[in-house]
C-alpha positions in Angstrom: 0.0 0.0 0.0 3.0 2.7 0.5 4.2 1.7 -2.8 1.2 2.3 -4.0 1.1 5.7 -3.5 4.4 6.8 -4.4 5.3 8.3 -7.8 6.0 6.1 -10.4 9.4 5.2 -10.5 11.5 4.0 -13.6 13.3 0.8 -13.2 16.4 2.4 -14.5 16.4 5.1 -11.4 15.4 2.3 -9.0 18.5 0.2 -10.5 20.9 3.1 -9.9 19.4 3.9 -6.8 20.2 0.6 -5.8 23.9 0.7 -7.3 24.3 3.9 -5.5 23.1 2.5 -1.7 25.2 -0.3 -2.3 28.4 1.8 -3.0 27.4 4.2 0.1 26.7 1.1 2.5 30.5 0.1 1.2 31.9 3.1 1.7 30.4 3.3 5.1 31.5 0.0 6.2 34.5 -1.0 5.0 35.6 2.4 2.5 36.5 4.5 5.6 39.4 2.1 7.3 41.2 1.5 4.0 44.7 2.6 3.7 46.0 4.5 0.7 47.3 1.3 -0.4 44.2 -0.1 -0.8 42.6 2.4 -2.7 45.5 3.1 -4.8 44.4 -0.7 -6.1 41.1 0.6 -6.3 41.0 3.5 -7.9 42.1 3.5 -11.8 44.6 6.1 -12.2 45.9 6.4 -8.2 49.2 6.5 -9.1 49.3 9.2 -12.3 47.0 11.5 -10.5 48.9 12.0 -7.1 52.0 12.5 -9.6 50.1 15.1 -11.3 48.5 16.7 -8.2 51.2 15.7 -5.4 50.6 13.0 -2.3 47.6 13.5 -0.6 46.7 13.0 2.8 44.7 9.7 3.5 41.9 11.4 5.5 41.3 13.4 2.2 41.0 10.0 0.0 38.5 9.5 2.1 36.8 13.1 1.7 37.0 12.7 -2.1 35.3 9.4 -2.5 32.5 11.1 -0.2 32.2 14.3 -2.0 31.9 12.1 -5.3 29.4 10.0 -3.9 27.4 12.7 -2.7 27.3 14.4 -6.4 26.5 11.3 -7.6 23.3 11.2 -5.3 22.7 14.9 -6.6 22.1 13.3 -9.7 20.2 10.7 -9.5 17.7 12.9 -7.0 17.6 15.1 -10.3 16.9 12.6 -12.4 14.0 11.8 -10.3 12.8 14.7 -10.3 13.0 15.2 -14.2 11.2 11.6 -14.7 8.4 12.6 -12.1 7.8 15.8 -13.8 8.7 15.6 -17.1 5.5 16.3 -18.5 5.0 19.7 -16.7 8.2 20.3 -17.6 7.8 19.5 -21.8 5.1 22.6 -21.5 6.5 25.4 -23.6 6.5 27.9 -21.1 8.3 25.8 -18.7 10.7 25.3 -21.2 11.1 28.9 -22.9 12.1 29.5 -18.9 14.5 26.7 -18.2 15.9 27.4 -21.6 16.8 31.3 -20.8 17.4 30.5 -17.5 20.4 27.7 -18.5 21.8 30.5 -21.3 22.2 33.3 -18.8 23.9 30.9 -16.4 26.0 29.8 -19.0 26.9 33.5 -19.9 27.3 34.3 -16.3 30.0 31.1 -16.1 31.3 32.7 -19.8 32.2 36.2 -18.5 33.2 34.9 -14.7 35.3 32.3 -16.2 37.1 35.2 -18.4 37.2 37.6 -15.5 39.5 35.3 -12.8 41.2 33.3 -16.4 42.6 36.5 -18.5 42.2 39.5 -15.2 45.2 41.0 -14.1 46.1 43.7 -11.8 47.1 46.8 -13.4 50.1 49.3 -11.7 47.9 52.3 -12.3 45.1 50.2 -10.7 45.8 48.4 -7.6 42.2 46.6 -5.8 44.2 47.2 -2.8 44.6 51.0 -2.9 41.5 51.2 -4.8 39.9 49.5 -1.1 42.2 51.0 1.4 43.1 54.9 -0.1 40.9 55.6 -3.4 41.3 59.0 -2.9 45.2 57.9 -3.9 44.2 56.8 -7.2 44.3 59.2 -10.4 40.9 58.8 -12.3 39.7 56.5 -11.1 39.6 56.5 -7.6 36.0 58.2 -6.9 34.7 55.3 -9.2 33.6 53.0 -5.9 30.2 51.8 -6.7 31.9 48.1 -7.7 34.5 48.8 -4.5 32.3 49.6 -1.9 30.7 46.2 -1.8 34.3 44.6 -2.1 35.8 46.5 1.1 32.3 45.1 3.4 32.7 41.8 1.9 37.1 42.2 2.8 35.5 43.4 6.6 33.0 40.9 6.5 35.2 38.4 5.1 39.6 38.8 6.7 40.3 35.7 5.1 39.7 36.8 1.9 42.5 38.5 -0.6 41.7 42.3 -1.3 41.3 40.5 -5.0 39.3 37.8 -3.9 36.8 40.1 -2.4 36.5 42.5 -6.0 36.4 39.2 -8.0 33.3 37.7 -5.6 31.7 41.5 -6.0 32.6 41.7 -9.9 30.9 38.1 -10.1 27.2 39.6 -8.6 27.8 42.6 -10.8 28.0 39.8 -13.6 24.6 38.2 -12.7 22.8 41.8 -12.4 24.2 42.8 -16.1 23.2 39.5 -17.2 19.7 39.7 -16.1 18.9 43.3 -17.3 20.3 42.2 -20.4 17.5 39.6 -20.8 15.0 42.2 -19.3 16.4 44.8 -21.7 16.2 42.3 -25.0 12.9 40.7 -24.3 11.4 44.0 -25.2 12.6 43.7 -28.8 12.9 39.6 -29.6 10.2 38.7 -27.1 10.8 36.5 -24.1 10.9 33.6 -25.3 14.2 34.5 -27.6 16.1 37.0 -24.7 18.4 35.1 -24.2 20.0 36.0 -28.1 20.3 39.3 -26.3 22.7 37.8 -23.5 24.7 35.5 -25.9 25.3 39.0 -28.1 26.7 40.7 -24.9 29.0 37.7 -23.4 30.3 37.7 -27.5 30.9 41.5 -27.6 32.5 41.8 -23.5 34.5 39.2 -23.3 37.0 40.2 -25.2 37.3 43.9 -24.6 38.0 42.5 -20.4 41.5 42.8 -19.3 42.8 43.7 -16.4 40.9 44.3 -13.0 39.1 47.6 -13.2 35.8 47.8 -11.1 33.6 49.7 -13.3 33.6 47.8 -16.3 30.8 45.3 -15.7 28.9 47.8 -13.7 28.7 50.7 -16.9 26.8 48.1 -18.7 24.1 47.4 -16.1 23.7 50.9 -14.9 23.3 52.0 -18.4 20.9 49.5 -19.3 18.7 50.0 -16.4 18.4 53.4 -17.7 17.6 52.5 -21.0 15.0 50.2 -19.6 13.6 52.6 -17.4 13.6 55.3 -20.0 11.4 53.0 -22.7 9.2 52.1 -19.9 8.6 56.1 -19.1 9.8 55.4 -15.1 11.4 58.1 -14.9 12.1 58.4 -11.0 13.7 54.8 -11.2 15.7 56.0 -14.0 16.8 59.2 -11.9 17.9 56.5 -9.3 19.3 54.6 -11.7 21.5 57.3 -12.8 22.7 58.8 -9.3 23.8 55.1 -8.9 25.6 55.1 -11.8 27.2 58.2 -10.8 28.6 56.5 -8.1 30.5 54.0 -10.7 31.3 56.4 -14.0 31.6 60.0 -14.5 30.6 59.7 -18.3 27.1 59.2 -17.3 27.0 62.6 -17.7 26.1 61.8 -21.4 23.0 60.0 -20.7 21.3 63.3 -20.2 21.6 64.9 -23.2 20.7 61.0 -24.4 17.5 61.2 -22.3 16.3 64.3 -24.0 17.0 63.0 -27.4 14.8 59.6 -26.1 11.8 61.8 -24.5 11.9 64.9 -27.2 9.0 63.6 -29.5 7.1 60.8 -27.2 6.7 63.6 -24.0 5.4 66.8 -23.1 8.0 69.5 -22.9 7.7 70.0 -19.2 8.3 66.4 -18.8 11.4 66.6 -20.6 12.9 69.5 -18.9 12.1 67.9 -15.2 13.8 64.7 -16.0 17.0 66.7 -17.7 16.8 68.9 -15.3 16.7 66.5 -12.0 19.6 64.6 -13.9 21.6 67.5 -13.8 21.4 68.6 -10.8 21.9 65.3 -9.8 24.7 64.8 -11.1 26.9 67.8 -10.2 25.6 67.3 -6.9 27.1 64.0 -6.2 30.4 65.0 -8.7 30.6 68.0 -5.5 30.4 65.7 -2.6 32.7 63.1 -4.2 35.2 65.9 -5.4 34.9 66.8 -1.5 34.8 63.4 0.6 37.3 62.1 -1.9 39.7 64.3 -3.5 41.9 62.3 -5.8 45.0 63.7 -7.7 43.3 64.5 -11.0 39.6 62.9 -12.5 41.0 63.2 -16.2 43.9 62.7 -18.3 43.9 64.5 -21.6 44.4 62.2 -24.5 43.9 64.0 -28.1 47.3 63.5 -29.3 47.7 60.0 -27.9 44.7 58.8 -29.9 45.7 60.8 -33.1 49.4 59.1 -33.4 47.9 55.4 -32.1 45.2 56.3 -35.5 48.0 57.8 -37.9 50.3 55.4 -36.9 48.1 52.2 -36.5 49.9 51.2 -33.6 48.9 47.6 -32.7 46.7 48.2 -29.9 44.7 50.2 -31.9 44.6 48.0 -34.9 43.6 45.3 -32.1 41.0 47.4 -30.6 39.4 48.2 -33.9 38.9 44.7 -34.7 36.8 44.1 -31.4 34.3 47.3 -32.0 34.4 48.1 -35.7 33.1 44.9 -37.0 29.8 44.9 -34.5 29.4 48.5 -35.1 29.4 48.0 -38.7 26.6 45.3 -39.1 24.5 47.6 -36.7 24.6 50.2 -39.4 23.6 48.0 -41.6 21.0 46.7 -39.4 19.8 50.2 -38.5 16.7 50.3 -40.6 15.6 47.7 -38.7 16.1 49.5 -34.9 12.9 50.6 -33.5 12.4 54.8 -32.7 13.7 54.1 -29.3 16.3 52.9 -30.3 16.7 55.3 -33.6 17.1 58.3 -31.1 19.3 56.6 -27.9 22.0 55.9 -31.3 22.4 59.4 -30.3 25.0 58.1 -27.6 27.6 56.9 -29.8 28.4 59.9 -31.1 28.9 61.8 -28.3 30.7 58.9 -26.6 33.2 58.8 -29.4 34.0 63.0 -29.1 34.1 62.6 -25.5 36.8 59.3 -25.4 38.8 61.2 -28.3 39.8 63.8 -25.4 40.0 62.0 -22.6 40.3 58.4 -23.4 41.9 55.5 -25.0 40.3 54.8 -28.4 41.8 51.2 -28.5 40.1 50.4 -25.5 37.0 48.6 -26.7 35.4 48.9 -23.2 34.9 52.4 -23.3 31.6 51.9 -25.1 30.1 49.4 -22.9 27.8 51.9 -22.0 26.1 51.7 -25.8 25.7 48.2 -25.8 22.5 47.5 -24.9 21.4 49.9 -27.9 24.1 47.9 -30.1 22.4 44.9 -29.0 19.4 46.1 -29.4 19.6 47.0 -33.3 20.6 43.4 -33.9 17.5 41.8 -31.9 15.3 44.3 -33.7 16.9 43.3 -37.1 16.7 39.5 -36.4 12.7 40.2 -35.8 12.1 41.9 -38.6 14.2 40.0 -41.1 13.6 36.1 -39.6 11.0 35.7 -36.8 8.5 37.8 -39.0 9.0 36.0 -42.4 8.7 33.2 -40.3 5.5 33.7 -39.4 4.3 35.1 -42.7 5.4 31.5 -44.3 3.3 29.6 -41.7 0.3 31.8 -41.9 
């Protein structure tokens, strides 16, 4: 009778089930009182592995057989799972969200994995001065919206590495980016397709990321929250948005004039000057009470002849940088048509960006224009609607 009432059960999960007591009842019994010896007979590969790794300890045998055979249970209680519900879970919604949700982990693993694999610390950026004395720091030492997190976490946390803590921070600022991404494409591609919007990003960022600098990530999720705040006409979150993103990058600044451009023809004039206007004063408000609290040496470096001779000259990290922004900025001209209004006016950005960074930035440094990339990734969701997902439909109608 208490079979009876439990969920049907595959004979292939009850046979591993089985397997899987048996090997835990082993383990148990006998597994923990064998000496390295013994397991070195039992394990395929002993030998070549504690070469490759060094000698371990035999308590830790011991902890690796367990942690295996825990995993292994993981599994199967998945598996389980998956067999008991897998007809809820063949139900297109369920699996338009399981599918997203899988592809902005797997982003979120894409961009992590580059951050710890390919970071390196930078002289003119050190995480530890950048936690301890930012007011130290040229440039970019009032820039503490990704460092402010990483110095509680370092308090929080003594064991952890000044870099351990800005990676760990860096990593939640890759889930938020990652998300509003999806947020952010879904209003062009639908929900069901989003995720083409986060794939687009972890192509286009992860190879602009070099060495640690805490702002990066955070540009493209404070921008986009903007964006998405601006299309949905919320404009107090997007003021809040903003003064947080003033907290991470001066060159917010541009995203007013953007704002204006966005709102000129879709709201009243009085809206329009509120919104510019709060943004403003925002802004120069906190610039004043971080130029205060925090005085660093200088907030700018002057770069118009750098960038001319690294363009005349075609030094290689420009040629290099060129290759990682021209091509995608390219096939969003040619996709431009395709952009919705929104979208048409925000494009207003790049321009100014690209005057801006000719004075007082690098112009082989592809991450500069983070901040446009939801837009960029916008035109190409918009042109993969129009030119597939509609002609699509057309043939099946």
């Amino acid at each position: 009778m208490i079979l009876k009432g439990l969920p049907r059960i595959s004979h292939i999960s009850w046979f591993l089930a089985s397997l899987l007591l048996f090997a835990w009842g082993w383990f148990l019994v006998w597994g923990v009182r064998l000496a390295p010896t013994d397991w070195a007979k039992l394990l395929p590969g002993f030998q070549d592995a504690e070469l490759e790794f060094g000698p371990i300890q035999p308590s830790r045998i011991r902890l690796v057989v367990a942690i295996i055979l825990l995993l292994l249970t993981a599994l199967l209680a998945i598996f389980v799972v998956v067999a008991r519900f897998r007809n809820e879970l063949q139900q297109t919604d369920m699996q338009t969200r399981l599918i997203a949700a899988v592809v902005a982990l797997a982003v979120m693993c894409v961009l992590f994995n580059n951050l710890v694999t390919r970071g390196w610390e930078a002289p003119w950026y050190r995480i530890s001065d950048m936690m301890t004395h930012s007011e130290r720091v040229p440039v970019f030492g009032q820039r503490l919206l990704m460092i402010w997190p990483a110095m509680l976490l370092k308090h929080l946390v003594p064991g952890l590495s000044y870099i351990q803590s800005f990676i760990v921070i860096q990593g939640l600022g890759i889930v938020l980016a990652v998300y509003v991404i999806g947020k952010w494409s879904a209003l062009f591609i639908g929900g069901e397709l989003q995720f083409l919007g986060q794939v687009l990003l972890a192509a286009i960022l992860t190879p602009t990321a070099d060495f640690y600098v805490g702002h990066d990530i955070a540009v493209v999720f404070t921008y986009c929250f903007c964006f998405l705040f601006l299309y949905q006409r919320q404009y107090l979150l997007f003021l809040l948005a903003f003064c947080i993103g003033m907290l991470n990058h001066q060159n917010i600044l541009l995203l007013i004039p953007t704002a204006i451009v966005i709102l000129w023809p879709v709201e009243e004039r009085k809206t329009v000057y509120w919104v510019g206007a709060a943004a403003t004063i925002a802004y120069f408000s906190i610039q004043f009470i971080l130029n205060r609290t925090i005085p660093i040496p200088f907030t700018h470096e002057i770069k118009v002849w750098f960038n001319m001779r690294q363009i005349a000259e075609m030094h290689r990290t420009m040629i290099f940088g060129a290759m990682l922004t021209v091509p995608w900025y390219l096939g969003a001209a040619l996709a431009f048509k395709s952009a919705s209004p929104f979208l048409k006016r925000a494009s207003v950005l790049l321009p100014m960006q690209l005057a801006t960074y000719s004075i007082y930035g690098q112009l082989n440094e592809a991450r500069l224009f983070n901040g446009f990339l939801p837009i960029l990734i916008g035109i190409y969701l918009c042109y993969i609607r129009e030119r597939f997902l509609q002609k699509d439909a057309n043939v099946l109608s």
